[in-house]
KOLGUMI-682081 format. One record per atom (N, C-alpha, C): atom name; chain; x, y, z. Coordinates in pm, whole numbers. Example, Ala and Ser with C-alpha at 12.3 -4.5 7.8 and 13.67 -1.06 7.14 Angstrom:
2
R  at  ch      xx      yy      zz
R   N   A    1319    -569     780
R  CA   A    1230    -450     780
R   C   A    1320    -330     780
R   N   A    1285    -225     708
R  CA   A    1367    -106     714
R   C   A    1290       3     787
This chain:
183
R  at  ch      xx      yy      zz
R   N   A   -9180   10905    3287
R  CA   A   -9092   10848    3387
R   C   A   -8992   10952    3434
R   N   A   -8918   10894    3525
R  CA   A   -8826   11006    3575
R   C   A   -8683   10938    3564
R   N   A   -8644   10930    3432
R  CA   A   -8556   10818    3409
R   C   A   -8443   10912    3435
R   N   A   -8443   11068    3390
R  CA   A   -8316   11171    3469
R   C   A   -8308   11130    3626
R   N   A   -8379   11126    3687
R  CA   A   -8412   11136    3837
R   C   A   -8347   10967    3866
R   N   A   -8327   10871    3788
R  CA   A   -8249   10730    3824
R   C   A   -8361   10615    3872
R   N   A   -8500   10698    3863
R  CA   A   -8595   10632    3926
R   C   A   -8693   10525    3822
R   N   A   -8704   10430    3823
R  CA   A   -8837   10333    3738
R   C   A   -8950   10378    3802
R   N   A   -9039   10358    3673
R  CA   A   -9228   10436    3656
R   C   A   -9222   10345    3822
R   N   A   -9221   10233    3853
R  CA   A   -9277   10169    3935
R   C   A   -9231   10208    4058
R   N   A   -9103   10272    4079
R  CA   A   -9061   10366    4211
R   C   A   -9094   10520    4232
R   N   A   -9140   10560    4113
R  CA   A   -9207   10693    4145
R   C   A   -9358   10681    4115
R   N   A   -9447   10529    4103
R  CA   A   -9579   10540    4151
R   C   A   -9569   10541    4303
R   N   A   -9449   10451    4351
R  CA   A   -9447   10400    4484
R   C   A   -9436   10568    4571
R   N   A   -9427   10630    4526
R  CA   A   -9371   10772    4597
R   C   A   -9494   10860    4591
R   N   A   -9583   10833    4494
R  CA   A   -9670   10919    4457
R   C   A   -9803   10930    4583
R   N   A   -9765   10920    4678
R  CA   A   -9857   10865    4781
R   C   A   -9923   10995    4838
R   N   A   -9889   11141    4834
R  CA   A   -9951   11205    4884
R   C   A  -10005   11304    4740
R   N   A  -10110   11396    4794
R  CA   A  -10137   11515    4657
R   C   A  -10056   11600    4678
R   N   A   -9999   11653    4787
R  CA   A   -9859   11737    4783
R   C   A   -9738   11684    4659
R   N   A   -9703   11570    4642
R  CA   A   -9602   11528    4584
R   C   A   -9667   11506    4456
R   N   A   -9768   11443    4424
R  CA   A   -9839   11442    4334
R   C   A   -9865   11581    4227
R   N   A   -9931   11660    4319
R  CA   A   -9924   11818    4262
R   C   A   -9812   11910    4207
R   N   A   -9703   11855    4293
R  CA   A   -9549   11922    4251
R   C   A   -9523   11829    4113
R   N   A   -9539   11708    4114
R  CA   A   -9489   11642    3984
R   C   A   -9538   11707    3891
R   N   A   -9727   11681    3891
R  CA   A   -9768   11726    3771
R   C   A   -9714   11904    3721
R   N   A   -9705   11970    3806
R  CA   A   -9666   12107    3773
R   C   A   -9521   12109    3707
R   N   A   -9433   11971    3756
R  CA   A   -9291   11974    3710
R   C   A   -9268   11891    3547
R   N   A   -9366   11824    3552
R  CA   A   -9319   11741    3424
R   C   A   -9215   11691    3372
R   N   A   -9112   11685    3538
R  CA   A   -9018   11620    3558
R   C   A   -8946   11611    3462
R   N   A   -8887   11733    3414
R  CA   A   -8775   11787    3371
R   C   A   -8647   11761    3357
R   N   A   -8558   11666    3378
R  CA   A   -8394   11651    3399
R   C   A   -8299   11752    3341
R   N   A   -8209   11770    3447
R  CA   A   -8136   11911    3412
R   C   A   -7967   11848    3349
R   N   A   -8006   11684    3336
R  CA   A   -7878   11649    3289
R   C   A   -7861   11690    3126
R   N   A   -7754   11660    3110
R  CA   A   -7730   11697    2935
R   C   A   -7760   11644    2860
R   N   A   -7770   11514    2883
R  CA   A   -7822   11412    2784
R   C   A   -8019   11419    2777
R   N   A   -8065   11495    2855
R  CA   A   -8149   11504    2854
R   C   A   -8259   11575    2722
R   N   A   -8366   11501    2702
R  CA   A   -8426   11608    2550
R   C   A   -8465   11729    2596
R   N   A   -8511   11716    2686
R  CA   A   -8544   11923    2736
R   C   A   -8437   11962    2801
R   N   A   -8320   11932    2843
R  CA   A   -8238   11946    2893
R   C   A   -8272   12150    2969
R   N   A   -8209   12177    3104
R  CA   A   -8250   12271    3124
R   C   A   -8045   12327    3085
R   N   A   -8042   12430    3093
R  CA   A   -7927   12518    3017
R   C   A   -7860   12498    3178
R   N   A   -7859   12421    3239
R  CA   A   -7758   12367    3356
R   C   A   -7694   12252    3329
R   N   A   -7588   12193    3372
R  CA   A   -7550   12095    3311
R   C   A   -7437   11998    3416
R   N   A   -7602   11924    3549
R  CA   A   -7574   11871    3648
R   C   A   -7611   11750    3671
R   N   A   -7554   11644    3723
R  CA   A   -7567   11513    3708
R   C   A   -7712   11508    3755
R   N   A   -7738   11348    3709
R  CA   A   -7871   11240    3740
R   C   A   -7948   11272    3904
R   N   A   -8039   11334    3890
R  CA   A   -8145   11358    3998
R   C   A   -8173   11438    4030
R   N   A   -8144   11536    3955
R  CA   A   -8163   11748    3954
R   C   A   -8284   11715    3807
R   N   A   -8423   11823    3904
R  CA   A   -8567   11845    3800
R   C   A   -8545   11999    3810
R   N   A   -8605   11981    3717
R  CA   A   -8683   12130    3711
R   C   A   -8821   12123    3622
R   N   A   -8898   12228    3610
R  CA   A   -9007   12255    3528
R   C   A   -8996   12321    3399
R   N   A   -9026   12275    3305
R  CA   A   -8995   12255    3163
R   C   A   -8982   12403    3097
R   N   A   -9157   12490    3127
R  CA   A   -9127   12597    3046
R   C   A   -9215   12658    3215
R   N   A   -9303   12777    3121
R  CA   A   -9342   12876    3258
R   C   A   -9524   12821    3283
R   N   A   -9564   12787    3201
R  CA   A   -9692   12697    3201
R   C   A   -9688   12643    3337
R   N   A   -9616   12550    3373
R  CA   A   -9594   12401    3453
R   C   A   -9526   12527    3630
R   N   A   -9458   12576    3554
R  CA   A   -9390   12691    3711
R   C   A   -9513   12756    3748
R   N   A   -9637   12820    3655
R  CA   A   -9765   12849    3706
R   C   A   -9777   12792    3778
R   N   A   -9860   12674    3671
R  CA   A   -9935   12530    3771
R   C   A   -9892   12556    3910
R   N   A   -9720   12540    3943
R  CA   A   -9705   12462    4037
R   C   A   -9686   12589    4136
R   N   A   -9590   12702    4093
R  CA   A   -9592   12795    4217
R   C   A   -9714   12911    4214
R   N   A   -9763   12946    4119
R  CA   A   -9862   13105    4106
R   C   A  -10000   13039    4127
R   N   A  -10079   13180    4152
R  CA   A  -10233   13178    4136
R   C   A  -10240   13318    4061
R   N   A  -10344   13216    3913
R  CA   A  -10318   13301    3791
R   C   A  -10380   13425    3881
R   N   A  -10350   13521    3777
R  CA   A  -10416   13655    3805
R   C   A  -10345   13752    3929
R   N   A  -10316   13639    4046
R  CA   A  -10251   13763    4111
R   C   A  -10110   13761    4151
R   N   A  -10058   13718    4032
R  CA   A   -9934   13760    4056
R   C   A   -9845   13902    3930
R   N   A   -9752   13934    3955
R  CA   A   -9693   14014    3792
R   C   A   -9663   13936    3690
R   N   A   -9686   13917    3550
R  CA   A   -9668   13822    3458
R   C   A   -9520   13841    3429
R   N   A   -9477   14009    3438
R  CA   A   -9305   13988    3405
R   C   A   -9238   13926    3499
R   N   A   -9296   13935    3636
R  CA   A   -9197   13888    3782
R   C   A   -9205   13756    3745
R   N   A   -9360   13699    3702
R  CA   A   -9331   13526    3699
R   C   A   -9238   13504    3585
R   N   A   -9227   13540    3462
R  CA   A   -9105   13496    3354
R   C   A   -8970   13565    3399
R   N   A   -8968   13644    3500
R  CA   A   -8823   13649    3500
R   C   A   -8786   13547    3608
R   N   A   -8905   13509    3710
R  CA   A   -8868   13368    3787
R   C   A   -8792   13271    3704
R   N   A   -8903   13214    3586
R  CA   A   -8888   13109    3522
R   C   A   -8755   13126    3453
R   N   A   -8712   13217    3425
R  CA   A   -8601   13273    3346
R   C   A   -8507   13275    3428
R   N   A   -8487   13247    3563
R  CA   A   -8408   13230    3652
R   C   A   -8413   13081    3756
R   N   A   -8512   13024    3754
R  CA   A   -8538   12915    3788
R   C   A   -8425   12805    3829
R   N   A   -8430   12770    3915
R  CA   A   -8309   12650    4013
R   C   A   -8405   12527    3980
R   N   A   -8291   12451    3993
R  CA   A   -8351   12325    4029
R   C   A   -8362   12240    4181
R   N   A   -8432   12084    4199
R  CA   A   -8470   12081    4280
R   C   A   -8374   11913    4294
R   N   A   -8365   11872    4371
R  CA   A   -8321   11700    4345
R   C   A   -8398   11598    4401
R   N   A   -8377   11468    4335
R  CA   A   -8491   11366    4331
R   C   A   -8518   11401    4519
R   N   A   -8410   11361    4598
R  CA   A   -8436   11367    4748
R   C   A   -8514   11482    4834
R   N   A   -8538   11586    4765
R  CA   A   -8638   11721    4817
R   C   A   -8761   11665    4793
R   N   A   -8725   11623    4663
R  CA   A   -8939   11583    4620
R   C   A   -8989   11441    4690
R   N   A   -8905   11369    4724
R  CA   A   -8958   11212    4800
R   C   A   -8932   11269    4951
R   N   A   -8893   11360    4994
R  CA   A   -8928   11393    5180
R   C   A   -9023   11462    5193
R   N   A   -9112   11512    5047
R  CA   A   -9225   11621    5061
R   C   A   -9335   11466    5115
R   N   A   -9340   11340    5057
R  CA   A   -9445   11230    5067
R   C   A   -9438   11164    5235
R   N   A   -9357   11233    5283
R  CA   A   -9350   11166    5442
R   C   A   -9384   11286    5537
R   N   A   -9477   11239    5684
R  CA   A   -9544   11359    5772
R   C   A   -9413   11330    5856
R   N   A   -9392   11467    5889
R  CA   A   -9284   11456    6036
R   C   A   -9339   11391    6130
R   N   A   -9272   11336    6202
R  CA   A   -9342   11313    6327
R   C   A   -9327   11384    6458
R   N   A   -9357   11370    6545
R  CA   A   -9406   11436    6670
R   C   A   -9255   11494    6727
R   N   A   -9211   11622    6703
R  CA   A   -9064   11716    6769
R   C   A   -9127   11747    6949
R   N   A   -9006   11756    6995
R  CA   A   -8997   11810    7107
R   C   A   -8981   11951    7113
R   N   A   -9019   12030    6987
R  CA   A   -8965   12221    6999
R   C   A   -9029   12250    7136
R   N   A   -9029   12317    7185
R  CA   A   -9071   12395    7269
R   C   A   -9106   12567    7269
R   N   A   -9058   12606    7118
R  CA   A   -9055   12722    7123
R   C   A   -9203   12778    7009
R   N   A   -9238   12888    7016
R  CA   A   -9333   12937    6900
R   C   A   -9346   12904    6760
R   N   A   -9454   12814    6690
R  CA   A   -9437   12770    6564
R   C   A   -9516   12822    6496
R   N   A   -9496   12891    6369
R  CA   A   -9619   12946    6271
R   C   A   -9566   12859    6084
R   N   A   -9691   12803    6078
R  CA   A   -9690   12756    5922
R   C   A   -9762   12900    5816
R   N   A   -9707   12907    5735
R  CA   A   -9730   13040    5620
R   C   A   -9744   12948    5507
R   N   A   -9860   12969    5445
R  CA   A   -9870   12879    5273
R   C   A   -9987   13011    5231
R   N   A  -10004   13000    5125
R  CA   A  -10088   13061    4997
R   C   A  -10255   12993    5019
R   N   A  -10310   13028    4995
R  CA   A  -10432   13014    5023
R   C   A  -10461   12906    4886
R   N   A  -10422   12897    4793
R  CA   A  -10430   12835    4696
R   C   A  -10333   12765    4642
R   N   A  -10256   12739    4726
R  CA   A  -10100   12648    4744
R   C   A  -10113   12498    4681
R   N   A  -10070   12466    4571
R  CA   A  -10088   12377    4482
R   C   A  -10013   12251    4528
R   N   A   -9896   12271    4565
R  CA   A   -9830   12215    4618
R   C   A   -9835   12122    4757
R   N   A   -9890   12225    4831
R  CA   A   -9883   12158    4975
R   C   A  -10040   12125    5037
R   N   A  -10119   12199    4918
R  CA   A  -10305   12254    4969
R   C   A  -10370   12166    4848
R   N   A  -10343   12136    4709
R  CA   A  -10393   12086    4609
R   C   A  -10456   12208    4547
R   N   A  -10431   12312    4548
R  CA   A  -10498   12433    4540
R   C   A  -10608   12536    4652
R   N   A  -10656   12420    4747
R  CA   A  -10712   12514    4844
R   C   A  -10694   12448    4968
R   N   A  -10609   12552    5044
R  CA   A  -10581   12548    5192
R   C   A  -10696   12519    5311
R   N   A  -10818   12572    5247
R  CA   A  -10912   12563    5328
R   C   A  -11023   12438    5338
R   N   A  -10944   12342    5191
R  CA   A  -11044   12185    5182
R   C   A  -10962   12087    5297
R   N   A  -10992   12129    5376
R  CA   A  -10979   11973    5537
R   C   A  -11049   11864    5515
R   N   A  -11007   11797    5551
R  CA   A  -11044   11649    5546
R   C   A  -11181   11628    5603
R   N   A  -11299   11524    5549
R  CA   A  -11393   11491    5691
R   C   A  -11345   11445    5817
R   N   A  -11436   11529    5896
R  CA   A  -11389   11467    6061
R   C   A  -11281   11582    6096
R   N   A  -11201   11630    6048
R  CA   A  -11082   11712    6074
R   C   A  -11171   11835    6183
R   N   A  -11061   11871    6241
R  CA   A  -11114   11982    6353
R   C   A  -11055   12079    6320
R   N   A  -10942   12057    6217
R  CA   A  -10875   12165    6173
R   C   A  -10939   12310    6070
R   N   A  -10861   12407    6105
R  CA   A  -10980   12490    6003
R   C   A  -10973   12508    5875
R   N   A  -10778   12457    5850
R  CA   A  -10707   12465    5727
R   C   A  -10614   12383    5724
R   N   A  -10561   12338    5584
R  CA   A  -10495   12199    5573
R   C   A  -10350   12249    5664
R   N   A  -10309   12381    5641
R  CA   A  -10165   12414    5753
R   C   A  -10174   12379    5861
R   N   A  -10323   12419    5962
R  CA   A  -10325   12384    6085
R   C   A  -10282   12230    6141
R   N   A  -10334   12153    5995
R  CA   A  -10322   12027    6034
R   C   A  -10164   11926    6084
R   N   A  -10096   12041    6108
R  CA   A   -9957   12026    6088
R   C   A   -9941   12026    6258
R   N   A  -10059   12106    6366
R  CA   A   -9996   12105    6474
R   C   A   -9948   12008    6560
R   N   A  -10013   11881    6508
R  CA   A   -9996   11742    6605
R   C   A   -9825   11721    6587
R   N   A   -9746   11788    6489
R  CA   A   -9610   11742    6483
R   C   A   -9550   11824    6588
R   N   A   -9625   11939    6674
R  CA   A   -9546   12004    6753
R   C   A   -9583   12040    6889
R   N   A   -9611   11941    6938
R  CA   A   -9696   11922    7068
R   C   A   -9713   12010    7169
R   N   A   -9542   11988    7181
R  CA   A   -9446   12124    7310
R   C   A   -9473   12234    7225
R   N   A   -9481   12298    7128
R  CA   A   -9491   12462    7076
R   C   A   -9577   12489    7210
R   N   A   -9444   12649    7237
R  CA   A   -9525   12771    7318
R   C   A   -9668   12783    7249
R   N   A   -9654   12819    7111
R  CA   A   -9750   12867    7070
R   C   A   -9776   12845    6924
R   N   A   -9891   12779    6875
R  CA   A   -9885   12715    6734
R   C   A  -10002   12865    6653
R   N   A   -9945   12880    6572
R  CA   A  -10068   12909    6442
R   C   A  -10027   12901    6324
R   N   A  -10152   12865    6239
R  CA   A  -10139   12797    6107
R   C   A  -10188   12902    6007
R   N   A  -10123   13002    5964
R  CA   A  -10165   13134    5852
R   C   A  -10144   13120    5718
R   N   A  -10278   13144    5659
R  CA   A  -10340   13158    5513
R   C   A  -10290   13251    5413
R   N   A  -10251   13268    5412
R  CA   A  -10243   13446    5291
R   C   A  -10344   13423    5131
R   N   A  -10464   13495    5198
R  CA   A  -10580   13482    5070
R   C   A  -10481   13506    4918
R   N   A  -10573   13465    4858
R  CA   A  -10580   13459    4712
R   C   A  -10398   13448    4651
R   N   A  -10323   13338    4727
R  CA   A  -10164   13352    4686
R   C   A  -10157   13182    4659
R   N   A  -10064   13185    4544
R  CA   A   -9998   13037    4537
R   C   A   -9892   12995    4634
R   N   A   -9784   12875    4610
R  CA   A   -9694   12896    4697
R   C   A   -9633   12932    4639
R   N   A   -9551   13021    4595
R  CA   A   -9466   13097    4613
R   C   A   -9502   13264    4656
R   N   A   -9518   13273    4769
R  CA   A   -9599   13390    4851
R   C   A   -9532   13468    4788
R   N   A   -9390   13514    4797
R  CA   A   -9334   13613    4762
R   C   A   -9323   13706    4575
R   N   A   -9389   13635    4502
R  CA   A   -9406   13666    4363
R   C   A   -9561   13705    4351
R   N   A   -9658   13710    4436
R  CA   A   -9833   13728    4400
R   C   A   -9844   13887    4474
R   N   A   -9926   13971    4426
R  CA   A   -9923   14114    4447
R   C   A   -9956   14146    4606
R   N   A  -10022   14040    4625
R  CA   A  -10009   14053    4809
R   C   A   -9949   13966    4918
R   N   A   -9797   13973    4874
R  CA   A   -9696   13933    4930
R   C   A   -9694   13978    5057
R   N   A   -9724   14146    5073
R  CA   A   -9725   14152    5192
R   C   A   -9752   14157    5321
R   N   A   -9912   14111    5286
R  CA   A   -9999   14068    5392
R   C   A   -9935   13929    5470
R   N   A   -9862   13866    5409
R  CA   A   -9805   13772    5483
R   C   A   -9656   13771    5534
R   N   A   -9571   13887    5531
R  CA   A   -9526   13953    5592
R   C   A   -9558   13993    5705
R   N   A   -9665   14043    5709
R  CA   A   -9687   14157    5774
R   C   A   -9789   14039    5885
R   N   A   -9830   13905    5836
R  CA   A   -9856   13832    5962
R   C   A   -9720   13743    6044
R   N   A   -9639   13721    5972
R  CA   A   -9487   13650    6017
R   C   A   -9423   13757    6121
R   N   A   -9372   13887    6072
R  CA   A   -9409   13972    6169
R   C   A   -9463   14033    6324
R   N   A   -9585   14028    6285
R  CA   A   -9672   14015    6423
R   C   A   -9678   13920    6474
R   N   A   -9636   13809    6398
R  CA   A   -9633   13650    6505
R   C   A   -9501   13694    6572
R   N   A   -9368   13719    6502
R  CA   A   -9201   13693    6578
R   C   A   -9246   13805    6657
R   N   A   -9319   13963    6639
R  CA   A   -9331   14033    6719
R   C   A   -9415   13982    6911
R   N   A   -9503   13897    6881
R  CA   A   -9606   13869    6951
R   C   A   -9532   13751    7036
R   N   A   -9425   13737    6990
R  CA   A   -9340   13605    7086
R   C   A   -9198   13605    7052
R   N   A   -9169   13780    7088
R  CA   A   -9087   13826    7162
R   C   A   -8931   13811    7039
R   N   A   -8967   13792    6948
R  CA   A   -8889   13848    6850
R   C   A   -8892   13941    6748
R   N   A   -8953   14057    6827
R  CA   A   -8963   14175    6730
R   C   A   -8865   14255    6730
R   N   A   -8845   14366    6615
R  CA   A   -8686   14434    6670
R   C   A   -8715   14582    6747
R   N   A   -8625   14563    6848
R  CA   A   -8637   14635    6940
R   C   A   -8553   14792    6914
C-alpha cells in the first residue's frame, strides 16, 4: 500500500490505470520518505514524498542494464530526490488537445520503462504511429512542427546511459532546425 503517500490499496488500484504509472510504481516500491516510515529514506518530509528503496528498483525504473556507468548509477541512487503522491497520479491522465503553435519534439529512451513499458517501439494495434512517443502528437494539433525521437538502447533517464549524447545531439538539430540554434 501506499499508506506514506495517505492513499488506501483501493485508491491506488483506482490510479493504476495506465503501464506508465504502473511501471513507475513497480520500479518504486513505494518508498515513504516520512520518518515514521520502516525504510524511511535519510530525508525527513511529510506524508506523500516516495522514493525508491535501494538501487535495484532505481534500475528497474530509470536505466537499461548494461548501458549505463554502474558508479554514475550508485552515485544517482546515492543522491536520489524524491517524488510526491501528485507527480505520480498526473503521469495516469493524457493531456488533451493544446493550442501551441510552436515546434514540439518528445525525447524518451528507447527502452523507457516508465513511459514505453520498456520498448518505445511496441505501438498499439491499428496505431499509425511508429513509436509509443509519436503517439503523443494528437495533443498538439497547431505544432509548427511535431517529431517524436528515440535514443536507441537508453532507459529514461537519457542523461546517465553511455549514449547520452546522441540525444543531445538530436534536441539540438531539432532547436537548430526551427530556428533556435545559437547564433
Amino acid at each position: 500500500s501506499l499508506r506514506g503517500a495517505g492513499l488506501s490499496d483501493s485508491e491506488v488500484q483506482q490510479e493504476l490505470t495506465t503501464t506508465e504509472l504502473a511501471n513507475l510504481l513497480a520500479g518504486s516500491n513505494a518508498t515513504s520518505t516520512t520518518s515514521d516510515s520502516a525504510a524511511a529514506a535519510p530525508q525527513d518530509l511529510p506524508a506523500g514524498y516516495l522514493t525508491w528503496p535501494d538501487f535495484s528498483a532505481n534500475q528497474y525504473t530509470f536505466f537499461y542494464p548494461g548501458a549505463f556507468d554502474l558508479g554514475l548509477g550508485l552515485q544517482i541512487e546515492a543522491t536520489k530526490q524524491p517524488v510526491t503522491t501528485g507527480e505520480l497520479l498526473t503521469l495516469a491522465s493524457f493531456p488533451g488537445s493544446t493550442g501551441f503553435a510552436g515546434p514540439v519534439q518528445v525525447v524518451t529512451g528507447e527502452k523507457d520503462a516508465i513511459f514505453c513499458g520498456g520498448d518505445c517501439y511496441a505501438v498499439g494495434a491499428g496505431s499509425s504511429a511508429s513509436n509509443i512517443p509519436a503517439e503523443v502528437a494528437p495533443a498538439f494539433p497547431n505544432a509548427s512542427v511535431f517529431e517524436a525521437y528515440v535514443q536507441p538502447n537508453t532507459g529514461h533517464a537519457i542523461n546517465a546511459h553511455y549514449n547520452a549524447t546522441g540525444a543531445y545531439h538530436a534536441v539540438q538539430r531539432f532547436l537548430g532546425a526551427n530556428g533556435f540554434g545559437a547564433s
